[in-house]
Each structure stands twice: as structure tokens, then as C-alpha cells.
C-alpha positions in Angstrom: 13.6 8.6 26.7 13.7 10.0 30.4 13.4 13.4 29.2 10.2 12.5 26.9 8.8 10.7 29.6 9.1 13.8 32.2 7.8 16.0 29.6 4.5 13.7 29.1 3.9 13.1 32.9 4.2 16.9 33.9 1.3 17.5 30.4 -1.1 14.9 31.6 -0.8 16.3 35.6 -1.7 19.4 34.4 -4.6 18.4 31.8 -6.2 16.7 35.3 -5.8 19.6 36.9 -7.6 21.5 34.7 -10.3 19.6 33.5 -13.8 19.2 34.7 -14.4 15.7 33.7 -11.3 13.0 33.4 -12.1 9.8 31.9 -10.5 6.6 30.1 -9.0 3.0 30.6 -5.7 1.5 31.7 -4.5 -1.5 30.9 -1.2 -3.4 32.1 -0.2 -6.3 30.2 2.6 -9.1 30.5 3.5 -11.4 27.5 5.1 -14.0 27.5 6.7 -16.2 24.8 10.2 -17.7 23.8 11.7 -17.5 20.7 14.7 -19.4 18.8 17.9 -17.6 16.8 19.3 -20.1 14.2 22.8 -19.5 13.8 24.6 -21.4 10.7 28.0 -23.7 11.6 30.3 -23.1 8.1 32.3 -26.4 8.3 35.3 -27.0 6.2 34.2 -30.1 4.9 31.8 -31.0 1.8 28.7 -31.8 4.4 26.4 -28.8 5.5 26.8 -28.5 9.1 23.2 -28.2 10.7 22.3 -24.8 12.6 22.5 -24.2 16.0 19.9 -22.8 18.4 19.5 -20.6 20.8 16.5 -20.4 22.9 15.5 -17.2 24.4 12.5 -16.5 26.6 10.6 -12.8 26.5 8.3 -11.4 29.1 7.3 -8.2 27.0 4.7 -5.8 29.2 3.0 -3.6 27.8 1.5 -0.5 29.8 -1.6 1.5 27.9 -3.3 4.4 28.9 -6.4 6.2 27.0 -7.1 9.3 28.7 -10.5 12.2 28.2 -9.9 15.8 29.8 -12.7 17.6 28.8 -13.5 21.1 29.5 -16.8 22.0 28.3 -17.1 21.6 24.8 -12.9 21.5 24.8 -11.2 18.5 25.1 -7.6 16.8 25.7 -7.2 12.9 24.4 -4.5 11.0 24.3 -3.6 7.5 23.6 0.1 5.6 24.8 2.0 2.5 25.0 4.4 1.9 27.0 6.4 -1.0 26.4 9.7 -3.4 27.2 11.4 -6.4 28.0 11.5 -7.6 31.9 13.5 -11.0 31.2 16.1 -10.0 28.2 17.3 -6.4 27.3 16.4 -5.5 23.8 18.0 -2.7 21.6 15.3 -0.4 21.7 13.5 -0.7 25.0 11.9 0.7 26.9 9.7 1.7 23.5 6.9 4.6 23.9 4.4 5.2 21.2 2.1 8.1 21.2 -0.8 6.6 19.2 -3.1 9.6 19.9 -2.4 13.0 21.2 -5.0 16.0 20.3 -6.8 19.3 21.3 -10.5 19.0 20.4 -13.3 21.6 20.1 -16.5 19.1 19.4 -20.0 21.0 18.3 -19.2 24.7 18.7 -21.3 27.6 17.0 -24.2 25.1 16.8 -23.1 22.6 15.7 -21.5 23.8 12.8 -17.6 23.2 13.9 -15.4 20.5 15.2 -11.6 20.4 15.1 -8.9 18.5 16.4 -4.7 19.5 16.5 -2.5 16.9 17.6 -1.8 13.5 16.8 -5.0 12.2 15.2 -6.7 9.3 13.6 -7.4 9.8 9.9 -10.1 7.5 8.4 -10.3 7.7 4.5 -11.5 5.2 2.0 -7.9 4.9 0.6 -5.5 5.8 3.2 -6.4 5.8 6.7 -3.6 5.8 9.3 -2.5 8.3 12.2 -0.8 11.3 11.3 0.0 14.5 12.8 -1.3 17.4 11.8 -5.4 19.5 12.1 -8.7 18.6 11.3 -11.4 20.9 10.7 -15.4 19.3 10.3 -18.0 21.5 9.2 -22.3 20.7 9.5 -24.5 22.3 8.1 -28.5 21.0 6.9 -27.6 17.2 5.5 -23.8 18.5 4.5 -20.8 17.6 6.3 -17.0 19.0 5.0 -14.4 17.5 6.4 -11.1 18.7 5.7 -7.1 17.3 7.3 -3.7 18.5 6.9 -0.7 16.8 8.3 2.5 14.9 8.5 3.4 10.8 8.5 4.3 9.6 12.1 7.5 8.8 12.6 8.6 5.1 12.7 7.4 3.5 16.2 4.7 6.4 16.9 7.8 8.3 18.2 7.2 11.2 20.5 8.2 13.9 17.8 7.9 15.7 14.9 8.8 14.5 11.2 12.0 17.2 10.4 11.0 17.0 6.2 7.4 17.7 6.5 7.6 19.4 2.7 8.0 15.9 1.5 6.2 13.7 4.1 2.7 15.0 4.2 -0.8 13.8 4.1 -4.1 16.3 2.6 -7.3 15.1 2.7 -10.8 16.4 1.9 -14.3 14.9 2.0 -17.4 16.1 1.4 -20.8 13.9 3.0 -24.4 14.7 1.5 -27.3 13.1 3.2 -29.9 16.0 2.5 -31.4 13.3 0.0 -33.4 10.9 1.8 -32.7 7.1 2.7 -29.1 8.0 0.3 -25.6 9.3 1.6 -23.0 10.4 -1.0 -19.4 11.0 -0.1 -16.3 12.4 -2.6 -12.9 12.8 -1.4 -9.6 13.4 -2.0 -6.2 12.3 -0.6 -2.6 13.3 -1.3 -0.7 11.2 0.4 3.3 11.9 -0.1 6.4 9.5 1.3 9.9 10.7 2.2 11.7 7.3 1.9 15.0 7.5 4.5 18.6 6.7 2.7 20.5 4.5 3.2 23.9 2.7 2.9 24.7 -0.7 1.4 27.7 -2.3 -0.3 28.0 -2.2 -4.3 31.5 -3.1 -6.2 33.2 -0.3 -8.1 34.6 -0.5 -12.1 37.6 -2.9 -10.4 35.3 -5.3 -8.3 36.4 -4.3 -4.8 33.4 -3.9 -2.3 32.5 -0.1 -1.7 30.1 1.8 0.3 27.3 3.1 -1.4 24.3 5.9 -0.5 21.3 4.8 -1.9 19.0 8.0 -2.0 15.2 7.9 -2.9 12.9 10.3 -4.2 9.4 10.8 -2.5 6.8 8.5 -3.0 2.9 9.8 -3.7 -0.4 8.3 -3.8 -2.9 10.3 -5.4 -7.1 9.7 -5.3 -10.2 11.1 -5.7 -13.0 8.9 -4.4 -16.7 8.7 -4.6 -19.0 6.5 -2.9 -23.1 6.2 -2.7 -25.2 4.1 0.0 -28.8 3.5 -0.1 -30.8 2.1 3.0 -34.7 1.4 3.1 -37.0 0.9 5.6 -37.8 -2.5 4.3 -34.3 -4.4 4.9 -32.4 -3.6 1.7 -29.4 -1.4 1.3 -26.7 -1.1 -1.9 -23.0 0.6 -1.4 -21.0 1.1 -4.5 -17.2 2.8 -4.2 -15.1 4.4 -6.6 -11.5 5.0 -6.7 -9.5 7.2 -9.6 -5.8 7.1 -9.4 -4.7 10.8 -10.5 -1.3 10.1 -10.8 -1.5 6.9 -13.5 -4.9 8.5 -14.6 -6.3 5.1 -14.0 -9.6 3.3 -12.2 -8.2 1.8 -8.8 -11.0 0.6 -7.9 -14.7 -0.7 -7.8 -16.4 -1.9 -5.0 -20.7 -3.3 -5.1 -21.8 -4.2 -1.9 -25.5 -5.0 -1.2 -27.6 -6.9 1.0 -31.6 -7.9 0.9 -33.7 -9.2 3.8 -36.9 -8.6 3.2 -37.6 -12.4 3.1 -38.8 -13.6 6.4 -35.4 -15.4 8.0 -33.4 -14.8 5.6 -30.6 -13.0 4.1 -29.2 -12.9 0.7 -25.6 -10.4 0.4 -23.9 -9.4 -3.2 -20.5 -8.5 -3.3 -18.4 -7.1 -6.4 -14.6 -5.7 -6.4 -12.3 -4.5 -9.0 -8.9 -3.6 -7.9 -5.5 -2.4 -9.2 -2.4 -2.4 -7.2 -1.8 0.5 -5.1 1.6 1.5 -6.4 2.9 4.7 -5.2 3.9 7.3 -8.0 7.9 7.5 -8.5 8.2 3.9 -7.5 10.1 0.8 -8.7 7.2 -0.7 -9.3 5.4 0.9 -11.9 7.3 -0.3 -14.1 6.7 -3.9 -14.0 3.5 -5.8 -15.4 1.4 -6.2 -13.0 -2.4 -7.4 -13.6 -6.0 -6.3 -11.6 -8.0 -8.4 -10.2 -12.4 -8.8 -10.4 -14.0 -10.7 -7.7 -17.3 -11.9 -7.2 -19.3 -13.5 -3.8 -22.5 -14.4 -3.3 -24.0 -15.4 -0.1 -27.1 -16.4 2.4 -27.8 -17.0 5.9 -31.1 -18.4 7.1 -32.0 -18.1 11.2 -33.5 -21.1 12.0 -34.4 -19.3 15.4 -33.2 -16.6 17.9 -29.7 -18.9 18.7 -28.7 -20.5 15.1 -28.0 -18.5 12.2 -26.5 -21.1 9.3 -24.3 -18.9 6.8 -22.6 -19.4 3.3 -21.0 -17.8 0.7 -19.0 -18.6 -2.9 -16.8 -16.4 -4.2 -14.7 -16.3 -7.4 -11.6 -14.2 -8.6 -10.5 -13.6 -11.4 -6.7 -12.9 -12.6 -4.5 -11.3 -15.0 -4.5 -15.2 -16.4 -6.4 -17.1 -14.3 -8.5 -17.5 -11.9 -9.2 -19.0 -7.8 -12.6 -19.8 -5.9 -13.5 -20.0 -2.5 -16.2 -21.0 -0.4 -17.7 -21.0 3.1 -20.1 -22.3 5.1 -20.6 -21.2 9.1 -23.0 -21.7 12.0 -23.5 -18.9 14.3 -25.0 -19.5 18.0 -25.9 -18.2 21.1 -22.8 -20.9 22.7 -20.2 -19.3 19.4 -19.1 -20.2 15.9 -18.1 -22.8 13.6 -17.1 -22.3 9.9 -15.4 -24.1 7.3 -13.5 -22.5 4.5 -12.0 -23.9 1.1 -10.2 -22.1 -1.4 -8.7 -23.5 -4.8 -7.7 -22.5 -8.5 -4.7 -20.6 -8.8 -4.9 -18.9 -5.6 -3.4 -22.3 -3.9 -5.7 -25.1 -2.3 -6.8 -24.5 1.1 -8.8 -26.2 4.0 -9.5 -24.1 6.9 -11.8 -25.0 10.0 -12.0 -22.8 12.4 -14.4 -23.3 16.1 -15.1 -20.5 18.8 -17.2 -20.7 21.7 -17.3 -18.0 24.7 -20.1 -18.1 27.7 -20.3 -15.8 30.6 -21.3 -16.9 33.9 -22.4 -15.4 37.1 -24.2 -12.3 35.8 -20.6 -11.5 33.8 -18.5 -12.1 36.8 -16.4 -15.0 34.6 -16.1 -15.7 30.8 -14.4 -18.6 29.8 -13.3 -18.9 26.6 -11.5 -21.3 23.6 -10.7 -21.2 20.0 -9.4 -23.9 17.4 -7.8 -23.4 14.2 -7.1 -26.2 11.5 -5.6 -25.1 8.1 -4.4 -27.1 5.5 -2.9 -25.5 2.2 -0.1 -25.6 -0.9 -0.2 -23.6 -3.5 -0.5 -25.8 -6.3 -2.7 -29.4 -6.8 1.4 -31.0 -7.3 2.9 -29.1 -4.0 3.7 -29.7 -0.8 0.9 -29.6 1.8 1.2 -27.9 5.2 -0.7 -27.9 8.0 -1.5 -24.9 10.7 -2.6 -26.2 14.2 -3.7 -22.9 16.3 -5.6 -23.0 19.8 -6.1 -20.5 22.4 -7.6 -20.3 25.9 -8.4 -17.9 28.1 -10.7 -16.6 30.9 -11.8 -13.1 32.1 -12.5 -12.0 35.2 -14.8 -9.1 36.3 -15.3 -8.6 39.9 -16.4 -4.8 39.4 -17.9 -2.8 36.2 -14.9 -0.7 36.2 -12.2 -3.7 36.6 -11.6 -6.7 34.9 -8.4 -8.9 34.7 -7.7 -11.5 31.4 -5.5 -14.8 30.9 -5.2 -16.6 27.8 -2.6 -19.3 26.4 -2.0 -19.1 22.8 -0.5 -22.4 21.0 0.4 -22.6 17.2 2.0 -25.3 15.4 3.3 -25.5 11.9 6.9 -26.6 10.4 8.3 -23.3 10.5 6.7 -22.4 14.0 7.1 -25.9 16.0 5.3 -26.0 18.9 5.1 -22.1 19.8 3.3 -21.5 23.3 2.5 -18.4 24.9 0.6 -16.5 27.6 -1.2 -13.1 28.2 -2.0 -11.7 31.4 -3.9 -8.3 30.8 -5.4 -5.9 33.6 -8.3 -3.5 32.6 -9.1 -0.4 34.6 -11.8 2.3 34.0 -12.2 5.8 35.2 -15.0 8.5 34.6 -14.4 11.3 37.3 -16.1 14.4 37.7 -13.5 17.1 39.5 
């Protein structure tokens, strides 16, 4: 870890160095909570002992940079975490994950290219993640190619390298067409392939005595081609429709509808529609069992009554492989915050859920208090058991200067399997935009 961590501060000295504009955000967090290890008592006598616990409090920090070097049109970003444990040694601290980490070229030959080689972001309709690999974009008159070859992150967002990049790789290609007016149309394509790690567990062998055995995978795949269209007008109304193929079950994955009309003064009126199949990765377990899709359909409206209340609502049905589960919700939206009220029932599991919000800044941004309250109540079936959620949280930020700003917040949440859980967060947010 000290050798990773040299290597990464003698990088980032010399990407200042040489850079012509340095930008970004730190932020340095402490987190605090305590947490409870229930170990069982076996007693040689017919009762069940109860468990004894151990309580154990955490002060996690966390220590975040985001950092721009740009040269030009050539630029250096990067992304990090740096975390551990102040108040009680943990097996893997100190922990450092390398979200982002990339060499880009933005807008060269007029426009026409972008790339990026590093540790990127990939955002796809059916498998977005980080990876590491290149990304070439291409522009050209209302057409936009964008094409990405790389390798899964290792567990963590460790600072290295996959070793079996043959069978742990990511391909992606997209192709954008907005040439036809008010419309955009995208296809894609992703291959998507897993190298699942082995492992050892304990099995018994033809006489019943406990052996050691390797348990070895082959790679999982996922496998689409994806199309979507939107249409926006001038006059408030705009559709999206999706589609999803599944190449290696040769099966739809998925449809998605979404649309939304305004063209009624104060009003609002939204349409959504989804069919979806269970992503199941090809060479997997679970292709083999009998497993069903799902169609689900919500309607909704939201009326301002004036330029601080918006009044919301929506119902929604789903329908299973057998059966099928509602919802609905109704919300008010203000200048002061939020309020909405949820209830879902059918086969889903009943479920009340309340939920209140309200934020206000004060002194021209200087302090902004804020507090949130969560009630849920749910079981899964009209005869079960019903439990009940009880979630608050409370905080305050502070900003003395535009580029400075410091947070607090309590967190409480209540419920029989988490009793009374309490925690704080303390955050620190610095930003920087130098010229050199």
C-alpha cells in the first residue's frame, strides 16, 4: 500500500507541474457509528443459550480528491478515496480506490475526436460501471460513434490491472443520430464478459469424511444490442421508448415507454410502460431455473397550484409471472421541501411509506439547515408480520466562502433488526480552479 501510495503522489506532483490549468474538489470526511457482533453461547443443556454482544464503535474517514490537469485540449483526471479506521484496526485498512484515472484528448481535428485511456466511466443502457480500458468518440453533422474497449476493475477499485483480461473484458459500441429534427436515435452494443475467482469450500468424499474442494467457474457473459428513440417538441411533449435484445438467449430483455405531456396550462400528465426479463448472465446457474418477466404500468399528474406548490401523484400496476402488486403515490413539492406518501399492495407485500424533507438556506447561502423523516410500515403478505422502519436525519452546512464549505449530519434508524442505530458525519469540502 506504501508503495502504491508513493507511486500516485510522485504522478499527481508531476501532472501539477505540468499543466496549465489544475482544478477539482477535496473533501475529508469522519464517520462515525457503532456496531454489534452477536456471538452464539452453545450450552450443554436442552435450553438455547441467548447470544452475546459485543459492541464496537467505528470512526471511518474518508479522504476524496477529484483532480483536472489540463493542457490545452489534453487533459489528466483522476478520481480517489482514501479510506480507514481511526478507533478499531480493520483487516483491510487503510483501503484506496482509484474510481477514475484517465488521459483525455476532448474536441481535436474539429471537433471530430475525443478519447480517453485510463480508468474511465462507461455509461450504457445495460451495463454502465467503471472499467479500465480506451474510449474513442467520433462527431460528425448530427452523428456521434462512440466506441470502448476494456477490462472489469478489480474488487475495491484496486490500484492495478486485471491479470486474465482475455476473460474479464467489457466492448461496447454506440452509435447517436440526431441529423433528424426534434428526434435522437441511439443502437448499441455491449459484451460484457466475467471471470468468476475460485474458490475452496468443504464437500464429503464417497466415505463421508469432510474434504477440501476447488470449486472452479467458467466466465460469465451478458450479451445486448439496444435501440432507443426520443422525440421532444417545442410545445411541451416528449416520448422515449427503449429496446433491449438478449443475443445470447435470443430473447427480448426489455421494453421501456416513457412519455410526458404539458401542454395544458399547470399541468402535467407522465406515461410509463416497462417489460423486463431477468438479466441472467450466459453460462450461469441460473438459466436454468423458471423464472418469470415482469410488465409494469404507471400513470401520473402533477398540477402547480403556483410558483412554490407542485401537488404530484401517480398509480402504478405490475404484473407477474402469476400475479400481480399495485402502488400508489401522492407528494407535495414546495419552495420550504417535500412530503409524499407511498402504498404498495398485491403480491408485492403491503407497504406504508411517509416520507417528509425540508431544507432552507439562510444568510445569502452562508447556513442551510436541514431534516428528513422516514416512516415505513410493511409485511409481505395481508396474514404476516408487520414491521416498522423509523429513519431521521439532521444536519446543517456551512459555507463561509464559495470555495469552502463544511457539513454535519446525525443519521438515526430504527427497526427490529437495527435497534436504535445512531450516527454522525462530519464532511469538509474544498474547491480549487488555478491557472499556473
Amino acid at each position: 500500500m506504501k508503495t502504491k501510495l508513493l507511486v500516485l503522489f510522485f504522478f499527481l506532483l508531476q501532472i501539477t507541474i505540468s499543466s496549465q490549468n489544475l482544478s477539482g474538489r477535496f473533501s475529508s470526511s469522519v464517520y462515525s457509528f457503532e456496531r454489534y457482533d452477536n456471538n452464539i453461547t452453545i450450552s450443554t443443556d436442552t435450553t438455547t443459550a441467548p447470544p452475546s454482544t459485543n459492541s464496537y464503535n467505528y470512526l471511518r474517514t474518508f479522504q476524496t480528491l477529484q483532480l483536472n490537469a489540463k493542457y490545452g485540449k489534453f487533459a489528466i483526471k483522476t478520481r480517489l478515496n482514501y479510506e480507514r479506521d481511526i478507533a478499531k484496526e480493520m483487516l483491510y485498512d487503510p483501503r484506496l480506490r482509484i474510481y477514475n484515472l484517465y488521459f483525455e484528448g476532448r474536441n481535436l481535428f474539429n471537433n471530430l475526436l475525443t478519447f480517453k485511456l485510463g480508468r474511465i466511466s462507461l455509461f450504457n443502457n445495460v451495463s454502465s460501471g467503471t472499467y479500465d480500458g480506451g474510449n474513442i468518440k467520433l462527431k460528425y453533422a448530427g452523428y456521434k460513434l462512440d466506441l470502448f474497449y476494456g477490462a472489469n476493475v478489480p474488487a475495491y477499485q484496486k490500484f492495478e490491472i486485471t491479470d486474465d483480461w482475455a476473460n474479464n473484458y467489457v466492448f461496447s459500441g454506440r452509435l447517436d443520430i440526431t441529423a433528424l429534427k426534434n428526434h435522437r436515435i441511439g443502437i448499441s452494443y455491449i459484451d460484457k464478459n466475467y471471470s468468476l475467482s475460485s474458490y475452496k469450500t468443504i464437500r464429503l468424499d464417497e466415505n463421508l469424511n469432510p474434504i477440501d474442494y476447488l470449486i472452479e467457474n467458467n466466465s460469465n457473459q451478458f450479451k445486448y444490442v439496444s435501440a432507443d428513440v426520443s422525440y421532444r417538441s417545442k410545445k411541451s411533449f416528449n416520448i422515449y421508448t427503449r429496446y433491449d435484445y438478449d443475443l445470447n438467449f435470443n430473447t427480448t430483455s426489455r421494453i421501456e415507454l416513457t412519455g410526458r405531456y404539458e401542454e395544458i396550462e399547470n399541468w402535467g400528465f407522465s406515461l410509463y410502460y416497462n417489460y423486463r426479463a431477468p438479466q441472467i448472465r450466459y453460462n450461469s446457474i441460473f438459466a436454468v431455473f423458471d423464472y418469470g418477466n415482469t410488465h409494469e404500468v404507471e400513470a401520473g399528474a402533477d398540477y402547480k397550484i403556483n410558483t412554490d406548490y407542485t401537488v404530484t401523484g401517480k398509480f402504478a400496476n405490475v404484473t407477474y409471472k402469476d400475479d400481480n402488486s399495485q402502488r400508489a403515490t401522492i407528494g407535495l413539492n414546495t419552495k420550504f421541501g417535500s412530503v409524499s406518501y407511498r402504498k404498495t399492495f398485491g403480491y408485492a407485500g403491503e407497504l406504508d411509506a411517509l416520507s417528509i424533507y425540508t431544507a432552507r438556506t439562510f444568510l445569502d447561502g452562508f447556513v442551510t439547515p436541514s431534516v428528513g423523516l422516514g416512516y415505513t410500515s410493511y409485511k409481505l403478505s395481508a396474514n404476516a408480520e408487520t414491521n416498522n422502519i423509523v429513519s431521521l436525519l439532521a444536519g446543517v452546512n456551512v459555507r463561509p466562502y464559495n470555495v469552502l464549505s463544511f457539513d454535519l449530519q446525525a443519521q438515526y434508524f430504527n427497526n427490529k433488526i437495527y435497534r436504535n442505530d445512531f450516527r454522525i458525519l462530519f464532511k469538509l469540502n474544498y474547491w480549487f480552479n488555478v491557472n499556473l
